[in-house]
C-alpha positions in Angstrom: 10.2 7.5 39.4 7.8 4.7 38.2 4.8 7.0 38.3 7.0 9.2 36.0 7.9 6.4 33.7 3.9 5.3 33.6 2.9 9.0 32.6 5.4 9.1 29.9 4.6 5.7 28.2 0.7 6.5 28.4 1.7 10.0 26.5 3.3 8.6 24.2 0.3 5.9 23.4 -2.5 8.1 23.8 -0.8 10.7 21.2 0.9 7.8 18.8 -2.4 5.9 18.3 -5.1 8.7 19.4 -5.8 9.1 15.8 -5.5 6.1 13.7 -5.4 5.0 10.0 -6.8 8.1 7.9 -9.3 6.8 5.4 -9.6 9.8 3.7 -8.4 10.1 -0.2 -5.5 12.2 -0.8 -7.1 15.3 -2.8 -6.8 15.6 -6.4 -4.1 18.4 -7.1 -4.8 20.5 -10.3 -1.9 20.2 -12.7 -3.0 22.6 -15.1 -1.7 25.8 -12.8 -0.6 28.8 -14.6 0.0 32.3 -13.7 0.9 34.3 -17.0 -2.7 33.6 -18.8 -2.4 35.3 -22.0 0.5 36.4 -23.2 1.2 39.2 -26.4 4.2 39.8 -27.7 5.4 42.1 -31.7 6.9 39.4 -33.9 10.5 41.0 -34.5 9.9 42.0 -37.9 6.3 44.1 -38.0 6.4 46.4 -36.7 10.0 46.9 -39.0 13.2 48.7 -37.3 12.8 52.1 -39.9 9.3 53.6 -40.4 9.0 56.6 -42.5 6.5 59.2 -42.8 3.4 59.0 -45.0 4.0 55.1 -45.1 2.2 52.1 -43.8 3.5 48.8 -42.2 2.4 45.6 -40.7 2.0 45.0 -37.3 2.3 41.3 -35.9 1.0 40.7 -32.7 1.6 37.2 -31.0 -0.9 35.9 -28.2 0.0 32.8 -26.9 -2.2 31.3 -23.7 0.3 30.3 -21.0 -2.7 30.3 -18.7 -4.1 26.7 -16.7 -7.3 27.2 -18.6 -8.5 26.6 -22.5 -10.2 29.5 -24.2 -12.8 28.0 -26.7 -14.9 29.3 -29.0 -18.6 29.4 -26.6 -16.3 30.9 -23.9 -16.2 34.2 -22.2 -15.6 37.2 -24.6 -12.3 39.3 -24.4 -11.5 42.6 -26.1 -8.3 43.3 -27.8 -8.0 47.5 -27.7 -5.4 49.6 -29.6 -5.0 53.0 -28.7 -3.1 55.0 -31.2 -1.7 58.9 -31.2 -4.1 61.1 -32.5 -1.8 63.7 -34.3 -0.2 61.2 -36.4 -2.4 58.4 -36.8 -5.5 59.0 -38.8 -9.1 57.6 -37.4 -9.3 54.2 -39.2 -12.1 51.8 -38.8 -11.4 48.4 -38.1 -13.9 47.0 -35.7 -14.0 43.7 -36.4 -15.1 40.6 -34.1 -13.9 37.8 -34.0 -14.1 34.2 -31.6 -10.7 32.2 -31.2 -9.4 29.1 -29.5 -6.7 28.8 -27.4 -5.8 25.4 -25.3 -3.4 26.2 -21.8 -1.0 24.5 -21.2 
């Protein structure tokens, strides 16, 4: 029985202090997460409820970066592409380039 109660106590000694105080840092945890990145959305008025034929209107389109990261203006390039029906949209030529900023969140 004592050899028993021996065993136990030098278990529980060599496993509570076989590994000591940890002197490593606790690791720096990235608050700027995200999982959405950039976001687009119509504004509720352009395109408007009624379009008729023959007649232009406005279109509003909202992009919002929900992402971790900051887009800036010496960043990576993205394209913005707009595909459109060919029987009742004319061709119309609006390449156009253009560099934006966006901070994440």
């Amino acid at each position: 029985m004592k050899k028993i109660i021996f065993i136990l106590i030098l278990i529980f000694f060599t496993v509570g202090c076989g590994r000591g105080a940890s002197t490593s840092k606790i690791s720096d945890v990235d608050i700027f997460v995200g999982t959405e990145g950039l976001t687009a959305e119509f504004s509720k008025t352009a395109p408007p409820p009624k379009v008729f034929e023959s007649s232009d209107f406005p279109i509003l389109l909202r992009i919002r970066n929900k992402g971790a990261y900051s887009i800036d203006q010496d960043g990576p390039k993205g394209i913005l592409s707009i595909s459109r029906e060919k029987d009742y949209v004319p061709v119309i030529s609006f390449e156009k380039e253009s560099r934006v900023e966006s901070s994440g969140k």
